[in-house]
C-alpha positions in Angstrom: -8.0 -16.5 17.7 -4.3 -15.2 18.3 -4.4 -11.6 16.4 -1.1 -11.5 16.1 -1.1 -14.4 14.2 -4.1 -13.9 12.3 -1.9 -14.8 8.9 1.8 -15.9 8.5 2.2 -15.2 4.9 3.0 -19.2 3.7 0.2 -20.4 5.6 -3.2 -20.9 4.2 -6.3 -19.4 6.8 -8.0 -16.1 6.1 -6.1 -14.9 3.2 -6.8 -15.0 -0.8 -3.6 -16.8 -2.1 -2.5 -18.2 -5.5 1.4 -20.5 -6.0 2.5 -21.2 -9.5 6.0 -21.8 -10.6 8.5 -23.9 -9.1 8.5 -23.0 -5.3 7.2 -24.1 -2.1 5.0 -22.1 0.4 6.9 -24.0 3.0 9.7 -22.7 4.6 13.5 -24.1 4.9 13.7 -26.1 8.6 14.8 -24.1 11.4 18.1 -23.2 12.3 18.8 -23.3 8.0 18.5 -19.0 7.5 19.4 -16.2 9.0 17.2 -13.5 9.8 18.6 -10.0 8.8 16.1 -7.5 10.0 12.3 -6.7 10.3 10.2 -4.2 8.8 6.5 -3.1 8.5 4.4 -2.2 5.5 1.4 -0.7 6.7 -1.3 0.7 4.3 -4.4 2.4 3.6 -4.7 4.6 6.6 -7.2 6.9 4.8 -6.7 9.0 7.8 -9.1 12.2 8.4 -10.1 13.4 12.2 -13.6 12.2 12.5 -15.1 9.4 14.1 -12.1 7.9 15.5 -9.7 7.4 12.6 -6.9 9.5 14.4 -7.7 7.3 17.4 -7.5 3.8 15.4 -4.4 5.1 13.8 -2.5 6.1 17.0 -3.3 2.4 18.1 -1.7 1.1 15.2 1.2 2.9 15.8 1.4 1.9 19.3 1.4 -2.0 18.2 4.1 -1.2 15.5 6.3 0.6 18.0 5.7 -2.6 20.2 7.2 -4.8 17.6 10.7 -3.0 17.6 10.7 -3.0 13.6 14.1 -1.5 11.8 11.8 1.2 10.0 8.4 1.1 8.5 6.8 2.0 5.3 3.5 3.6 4.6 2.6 1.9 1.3 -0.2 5.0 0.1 -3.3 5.9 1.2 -2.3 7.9 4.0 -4.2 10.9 3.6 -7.9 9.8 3.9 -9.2 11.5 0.5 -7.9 14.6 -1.4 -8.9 13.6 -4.9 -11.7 15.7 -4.8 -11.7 18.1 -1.7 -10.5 22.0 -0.8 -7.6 22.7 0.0 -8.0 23.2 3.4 -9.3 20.0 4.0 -6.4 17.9 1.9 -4.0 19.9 4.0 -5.4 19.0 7.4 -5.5 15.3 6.3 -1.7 15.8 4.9 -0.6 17.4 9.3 -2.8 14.9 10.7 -0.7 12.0 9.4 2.3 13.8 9.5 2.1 14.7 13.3 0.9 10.7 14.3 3.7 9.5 12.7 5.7 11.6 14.9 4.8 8.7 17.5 6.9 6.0 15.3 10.4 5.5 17.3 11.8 4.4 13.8 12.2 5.5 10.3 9.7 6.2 7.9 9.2 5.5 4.3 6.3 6.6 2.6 4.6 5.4 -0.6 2.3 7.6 -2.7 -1.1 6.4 -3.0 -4.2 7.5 -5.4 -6.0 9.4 -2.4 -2.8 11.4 -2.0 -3.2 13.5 -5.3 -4.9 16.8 -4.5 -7.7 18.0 -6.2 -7.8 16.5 -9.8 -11.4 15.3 -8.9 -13.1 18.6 -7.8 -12.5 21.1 -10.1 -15.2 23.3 -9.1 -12.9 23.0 -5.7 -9.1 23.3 -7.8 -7.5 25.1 -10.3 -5.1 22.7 -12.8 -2.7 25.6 -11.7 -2.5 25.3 -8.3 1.2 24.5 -7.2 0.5 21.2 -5.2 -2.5 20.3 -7.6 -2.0 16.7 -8.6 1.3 14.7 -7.2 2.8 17.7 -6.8 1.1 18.0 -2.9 3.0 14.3 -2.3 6.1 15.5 -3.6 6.5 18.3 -1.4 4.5 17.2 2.0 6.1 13.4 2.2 8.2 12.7 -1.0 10.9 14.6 -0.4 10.3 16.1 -3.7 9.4 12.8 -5.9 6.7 10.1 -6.0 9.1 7.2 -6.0 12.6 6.7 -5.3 14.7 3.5 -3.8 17.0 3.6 -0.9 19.4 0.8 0.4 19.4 -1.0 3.9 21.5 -4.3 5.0 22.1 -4.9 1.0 18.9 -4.9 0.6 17.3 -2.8 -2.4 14.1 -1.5 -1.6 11.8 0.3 -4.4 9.3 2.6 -3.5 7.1 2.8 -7.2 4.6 5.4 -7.8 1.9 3.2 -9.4 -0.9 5.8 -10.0 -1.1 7.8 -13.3 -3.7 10.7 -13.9 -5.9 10.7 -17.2 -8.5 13.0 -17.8 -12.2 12.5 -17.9 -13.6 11.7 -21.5 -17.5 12.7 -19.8 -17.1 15.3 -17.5 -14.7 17.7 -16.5 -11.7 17.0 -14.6 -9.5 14.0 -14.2 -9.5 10.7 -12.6 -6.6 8.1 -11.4 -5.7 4.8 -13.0 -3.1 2.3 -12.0 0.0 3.1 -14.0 3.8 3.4 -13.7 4.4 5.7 -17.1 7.6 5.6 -19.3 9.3 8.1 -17.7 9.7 5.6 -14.4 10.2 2.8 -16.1 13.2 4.9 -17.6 14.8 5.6 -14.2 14.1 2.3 -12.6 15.9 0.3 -15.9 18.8 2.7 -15.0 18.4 2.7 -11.2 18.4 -1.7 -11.3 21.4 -1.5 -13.7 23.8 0.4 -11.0 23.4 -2.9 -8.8 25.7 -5.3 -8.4 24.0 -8.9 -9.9 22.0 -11.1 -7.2 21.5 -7.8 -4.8 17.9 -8.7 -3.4 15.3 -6.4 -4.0 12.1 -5.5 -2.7 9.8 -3.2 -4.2 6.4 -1.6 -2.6 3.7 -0.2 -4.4 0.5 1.4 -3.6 -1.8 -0.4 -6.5 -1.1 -4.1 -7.2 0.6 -5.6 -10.1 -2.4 -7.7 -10.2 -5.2 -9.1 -8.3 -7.8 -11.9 -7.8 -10.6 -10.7 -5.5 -12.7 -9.1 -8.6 -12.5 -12.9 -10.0 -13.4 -14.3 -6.1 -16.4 -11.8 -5.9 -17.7 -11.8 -9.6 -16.1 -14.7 -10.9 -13.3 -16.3 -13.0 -13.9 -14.1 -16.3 -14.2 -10.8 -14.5 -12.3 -8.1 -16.1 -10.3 -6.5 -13.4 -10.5 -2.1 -13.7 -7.7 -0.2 -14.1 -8.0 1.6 -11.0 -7.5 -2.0 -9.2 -3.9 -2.9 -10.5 -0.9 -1.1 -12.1 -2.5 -1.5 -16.1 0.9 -1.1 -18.0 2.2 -3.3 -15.1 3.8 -5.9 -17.5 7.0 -3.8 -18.6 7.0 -3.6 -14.8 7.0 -7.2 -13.9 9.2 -8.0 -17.1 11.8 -6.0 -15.8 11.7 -6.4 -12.6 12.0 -10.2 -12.7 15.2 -10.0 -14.7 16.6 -9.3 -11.0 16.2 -11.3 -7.8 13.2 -10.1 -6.8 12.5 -10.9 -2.7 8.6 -9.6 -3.1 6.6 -7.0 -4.3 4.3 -5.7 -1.6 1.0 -3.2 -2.2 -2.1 -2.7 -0.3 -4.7 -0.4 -2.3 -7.9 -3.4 -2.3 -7.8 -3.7 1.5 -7.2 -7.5 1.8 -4.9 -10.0 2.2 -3.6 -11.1 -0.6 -0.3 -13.6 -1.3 1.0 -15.0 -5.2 4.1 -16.6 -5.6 5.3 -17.2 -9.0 8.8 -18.6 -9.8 10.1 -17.3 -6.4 9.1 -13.9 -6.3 6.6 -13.2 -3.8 3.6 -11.2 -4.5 1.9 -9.9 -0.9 -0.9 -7.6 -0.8 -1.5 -6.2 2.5 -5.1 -5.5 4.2 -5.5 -1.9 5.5 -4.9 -0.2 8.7 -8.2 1.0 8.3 -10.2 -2.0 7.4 -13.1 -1.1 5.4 -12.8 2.6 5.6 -12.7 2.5 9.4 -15.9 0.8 9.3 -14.9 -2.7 10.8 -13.2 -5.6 8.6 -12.8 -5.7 5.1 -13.9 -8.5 3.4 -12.2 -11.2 6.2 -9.0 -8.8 7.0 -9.4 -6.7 10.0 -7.6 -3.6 10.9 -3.9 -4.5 10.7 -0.5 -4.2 9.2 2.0 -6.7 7.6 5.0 -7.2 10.2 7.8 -8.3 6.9 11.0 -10.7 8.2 13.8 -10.1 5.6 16.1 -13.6 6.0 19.3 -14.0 3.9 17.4 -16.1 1.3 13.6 -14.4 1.2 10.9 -12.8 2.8 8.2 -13.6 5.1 5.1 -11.7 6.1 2.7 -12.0 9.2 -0.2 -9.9 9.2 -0.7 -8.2 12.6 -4.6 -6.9 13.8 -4.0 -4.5 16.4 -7.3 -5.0 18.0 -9.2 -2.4 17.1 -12.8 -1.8 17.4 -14.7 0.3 14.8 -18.5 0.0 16.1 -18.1 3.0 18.9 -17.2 5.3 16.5 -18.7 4.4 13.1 -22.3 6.7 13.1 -26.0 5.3 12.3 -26.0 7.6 8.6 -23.1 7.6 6.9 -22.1 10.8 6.0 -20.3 10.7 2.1 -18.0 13.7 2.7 -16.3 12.1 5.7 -16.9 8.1 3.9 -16.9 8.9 0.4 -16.5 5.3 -0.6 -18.5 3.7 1.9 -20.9 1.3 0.4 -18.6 0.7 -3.0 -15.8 -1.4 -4.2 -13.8 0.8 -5.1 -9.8 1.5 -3.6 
């Protein structure tokens, strides 16, 4: 099989995919658009030192600086977990990332994930008054002091969303993460949409999807997806955001492949850089990134494996501190 080529989002082999609405999975014929530039969307890193993360990652980046993108974005996940550790550990997963992205010969956006937020999940570990506890260690490590924000590039609109909210536990103490945009976003997007001029293409990025099918393809057709799994108060979201000419939404978060498409817009989930928690393939998507082709009248998306081989480095017993979700479902 050509890795490169493991998907091309429109195609049909090795990806979960639903098409409603009034479109076409196939493209226009050849020579009919114009491509404007490239970008990748990589996710889920979950990046720590051990057992060859660092190395997978710097491989990754390797094949991403081979494609020659215009810039990438790190849709969340980049740290491998500081929800519930020290800080010195969240801090050395925070420089680790930072100084491997230092490889990239393009510009970087990055996206906040849930295993960004510091320390609402240890508070044995973290004071509530610790002044990166929360988002807060986002904002001011790779933010640029916010958790979401757009930017503009070849009148193109891109969003990058914050879709994780924090609740607090109702059994035990300390809090947990859902999906979740919260008013206070959906207040600055309305007004940051408004300030464009009408038909300016957008694309937003998320970390969590909008929504999901592989709880329904693993459990079945009535399975009642969590919260942590999509953005829950997603539907303002969507409402909104399909007022406007939406190019695609793009998330990661579930570690698969994923493509909707409902009355043009695109929905494309993207499987992680890290595969199962750098323990091989997840669920049929193996360690890769989604190379994105912006042409003057859409998207496209071809999901690129760069290869890599997690059975050297994955040990005999797990250890939970270094793979605290190994074993699970959960994103």
């Amino acid at each position: 099989m050509n890795r490169r080529s493991f998907i091309q989002i429109g195609g049909t082999a090795g990806l979960t995919g639903l098409v409603t609405g009034s479109c076409s999975l196939s493209s226009p014929p050849k020579g009919k658009r114009n491509k404007l530039f490239t970008f990748i969307h990589f996710t889920d890193v979950h990046l720590q030192p051990e057992k060859g993360m660092h190395e997978g990652f710097i491989a990754a980046i390797d094949k991403m600086n081979s494609l020659k993108p215009d810039f990438v974005i790190g849709g969340g996940d980049l740290a491998g977990d500081c929800l519930r550790v020290d800080e010195t550990r969240a801090v050395s997963q925070y420089n680790l990332y930072l100084s491997s992205i230092k490889k990239l010969t393009m510009p970087v956006f990055n996206v906040m994930g849930n295993h960004e937020i510091f320390g609402i999940g240890a508070p044995d570990k973290v004071s509530e008054n610790h002044p990166e506890w929360g988002k807060n260690m986002f904002k001011k490590r790779l933010g640029i002091g916010e958790t979401y924000r757009s930017f503009d590039y070849k009148g193109v609109h891109f969003l990058l969303l914050d879709s994780v909210q924090i609740v607090k536990n109702s059994d035990k103490p300390g809090y947990r993460d859902i999906g979740g945009v919260g008013n206070d976003q959906m207040k600055w997007l309305g007004e940051d949409l408004a300030k464009l001029k009408p038909g300016t293409p957008i694309v937003a990025v998320s970390h969590i999807p909008l929504f999901t099918f592989w709880g329904q393809m693993q459990y079945g057709p009535t399975f009642q997806t969590p919260d942590m799994w999509v953005i829950a108060d997603g539907k303002p979201l969507f409402d909104l955001l399909s007022k406007h000419r939406l190019l695609g939404f793009l998330s990661g978060h579930m570690h698969i492949n994923e493509f909707y498409m409902y009355n043009g817009m695109k929905f494309i989930g993207a499987g992680a850089v890290c595969g199962s928690w750098w323990t091989g393939p997840r669920d049929g998507s193996p360690e890769g990134f989604n190379l994105v082709t912006v042409w003057d009248d859409g998207i496209s998306a071809e999901y690129i494996s760069y290869g890599w081989d997690a059975s050297k480095y994955f040990p005999k017993k797990e250890s939970t501190e270094i793979y605290p979700y190994y074993g699970t479902s959960l994103c």
